[in-house]
Phi, psi and omega in degrees: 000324193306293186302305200307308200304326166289327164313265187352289181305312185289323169293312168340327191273307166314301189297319157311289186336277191297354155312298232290271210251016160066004189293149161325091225239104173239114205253124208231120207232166174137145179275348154242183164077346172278334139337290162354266213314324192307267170344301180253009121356277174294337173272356155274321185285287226292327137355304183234339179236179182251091187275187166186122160214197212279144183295123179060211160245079197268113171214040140263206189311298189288321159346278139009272183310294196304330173283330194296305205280004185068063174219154178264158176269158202260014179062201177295338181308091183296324153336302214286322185296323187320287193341290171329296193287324178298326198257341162288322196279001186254356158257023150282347195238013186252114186333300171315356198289164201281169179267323184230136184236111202243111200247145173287090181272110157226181202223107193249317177241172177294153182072341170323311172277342186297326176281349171285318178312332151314303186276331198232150132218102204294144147315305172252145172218117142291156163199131196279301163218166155229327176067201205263287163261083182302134183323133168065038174273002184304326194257001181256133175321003133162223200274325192288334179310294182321318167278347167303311201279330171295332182293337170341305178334267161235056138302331180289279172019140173218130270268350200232008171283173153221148134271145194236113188244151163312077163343291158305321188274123179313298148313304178316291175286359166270349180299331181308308196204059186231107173050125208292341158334292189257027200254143189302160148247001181269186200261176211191129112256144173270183173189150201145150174283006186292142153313186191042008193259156174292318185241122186240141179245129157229206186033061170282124173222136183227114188239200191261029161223015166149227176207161206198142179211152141279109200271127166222143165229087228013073218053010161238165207215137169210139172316117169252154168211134161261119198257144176053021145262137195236151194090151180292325171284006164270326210271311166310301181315319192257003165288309192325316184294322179302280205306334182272337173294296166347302206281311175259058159043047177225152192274178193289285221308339175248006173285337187272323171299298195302324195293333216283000169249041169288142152226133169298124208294164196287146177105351162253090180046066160268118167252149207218137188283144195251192174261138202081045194043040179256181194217131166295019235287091177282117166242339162344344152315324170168191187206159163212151151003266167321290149351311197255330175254025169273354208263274178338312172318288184310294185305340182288304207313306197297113181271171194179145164319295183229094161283132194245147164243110176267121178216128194243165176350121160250141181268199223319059173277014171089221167276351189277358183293329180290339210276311184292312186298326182278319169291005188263291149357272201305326176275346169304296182334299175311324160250348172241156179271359181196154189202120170283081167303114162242126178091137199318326190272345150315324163335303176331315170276291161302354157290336174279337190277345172272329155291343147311337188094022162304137176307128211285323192260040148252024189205125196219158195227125168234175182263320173234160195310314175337321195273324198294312202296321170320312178289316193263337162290326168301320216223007148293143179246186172239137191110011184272153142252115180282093163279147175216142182175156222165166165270151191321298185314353188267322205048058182297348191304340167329315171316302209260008158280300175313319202270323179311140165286355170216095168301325183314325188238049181290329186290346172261343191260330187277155156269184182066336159009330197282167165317306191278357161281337185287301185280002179253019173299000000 
């Protein structure tokens, strides 16, 4: 009850704001990738403009409010909330408010975007991927619900809008012109390694000190590199971005300059050096399906003496959990030399990965990250590379806090980092 009334008020507050002052609202939907996207969005604008974009990942309802008014969550504190709606009703009045607003939308239930679609209406709407079994499909009647309810993004769109969609993804691009219910009036780029996509990345290349690509856009072509990023979906994350410099008039060459000071929010595939001379791939932030196998993807790509895989639960796929987990499994078999299982639904995976004919004593199951991380400090070499990666409710970061070799600068680096995760330990 607590929660709604503070909900209420701060959107409320939010919706004044953006009367009062009117910024541009570029709005980023998908069941991966919106962090990504987010992240290097704001590292093209902030170049040039007066941005504000969502905090972590704050993208529901209450989310929403607190990223438009710039506020962080106060957790259990009712102080703290108080503080908040007060320090909202003082950003109604603040001269200063951003000029461009680069905001997260996600969805957990039906209708979910229709109460953001309250408080916000982007100008621009991304939408980053979706896949087959999309992330938080547990309360929706399956994957087409799901693309129903993201498509909100843009359907809302109005002809003097843009959409910027994921090409390569099917789903994702078909929101473009899938049935007139759901086909757009905003101007549509694509993006993607597909032929045909509006902004196209090809010569993707990855070694251990990041990824280097080439970006073309009607006929002109420039080098991009990402230093200390790792995977082929980053690279997605900086078409996008690209397609919003674009939309605000700034060229490749300096749209390339700005990616080159992107960094990946922390817990997505970050390497990070480990103990015993060893190497981190931290993904820990969460897992989906896709996800998890952009993870994998990544980790094939990357050489190491030895690959290990730590891998935990994903949560809320529904009915679809035995099925990702036997498919995470069978690919795991394929790529790693040793494979760490956490949490009852991860059985799942090891069992598949042993029914491939993965070696049975490379392949072990724990209930917690604790335990697993205990196991996994015992039997690291140096030249091993640790994919770690796992849903929020796993804390794999746990893992990969044991395993750094400078545990010190886990609180800048890590997810979960704040008190209340800290006291949930």
């Amino acid at each position: 009850m607590i929660k709604t009334i503070v909900t209420k008020i701060l959107a409320l507050e939010a919706k004044i704001a953006l009367r009062r002052y009117q910024p541009r609202i570029i709005g980023i939907t998908g069941s991966v990738g919106k962090s990504s996207a987010k992240e290097a969005v704001a590292a093209v604008l902030e170049s040039r403009f007066n941005i504000r974009e969502s905090i972590k990942s704050y993208n529901s309802e209450l989310g929403m409010a607190l990223a438009v008014l710039g506020l962080k969550t106060a957790w259990n504190s009712p102080i703290g909330w108080i503080k908040n709606i007060i320090y909202g009703f003082e950003e109604i009045f603040n001269k200063n408010f951003p000029k461009i607003l680069v905001l997260e939308m996600g969805v957990d239930r039906p209708r979910d975007f229709d109460k953001l679609l309250k408080i916000v209406r982007p100008d621009i709407g991304i939408v980053t991927a979706v896949g087959e079994i999309p992330v938080h499909v547990e309360f929706f009647s399956g994957p087409e619900e799901v693309t129903r309810e993201k498509s909100k993004l843009v359907k809302n769109l109005s002809s003097d809008n843009w959409a910027i969609l994921n090409f390569d993804d099917e789903t994702v691009w078909s929101m473009s012109a899938l049935g007139e219910k759901l086909k757009t009036n905003a101007s549509v780029i694509g993006f993607g390694f597909g032929n045909g996509a509006d902004i196209l990345a090809s010569n993707y290349k990855i070694s251990k000190e990041g990824i280097s690509f080439k970006m073309d856009y009607k006929g002109s072509s420039v080098p991009v590199r990402l230093k200390n990023v790792f995977g082929k979906h980053f690279v997605y994350a900086a078409l996008s971005a690209t397609a919003v410099g674009i939309i605000f008039e700034m060229n490749l060459i300096e749209i390339s300059e700005a990616l080159s000071r992107y960094h990946a929010p922390p817990g997505r595939l970050r390497l990070l050096p480990g103990i015993k001379n060893s190497l981190i791939l931290d993904d820990s932030y969460n897992a989906s399906p896709l996800a998890t196998e952009a993870a994998l993807d990544t980790l094939k790509e990357l050489d190491a003496e030895r690959k290990i895989v730590a891998f935990g639960d994903m949560l809320e796929i529904g009915k679809f959990t035995i099925l990702a987990h036997q498919a995470a499994g069978k690919k795991i078999a394929k790529i790693a030399d040793y494979f760490v299982a956490v949490g009852p639904r991860s059985r799942f995976a090891a069992e598949e990965a042993i029914a491939q004919e993965m070696n049975k004593s490379k392949v072990i199951n724990f209930s917690t990250s604790q335990e697993a991380a205990s196991h996994l400090k015992s039997i690291i070499r140096e030249g091993d590379l640790i994919l770690v990666k796992g849903s929020q409710s796993m804390r794999m970061e746990l893992i990969t806090e044991e395993l750094m070799a400078h545990p010190e600068e886990a609180q800048n680096i890590l997810a979960r980092q704040d008190e209340y995760w800290k006291n949930k330990k």
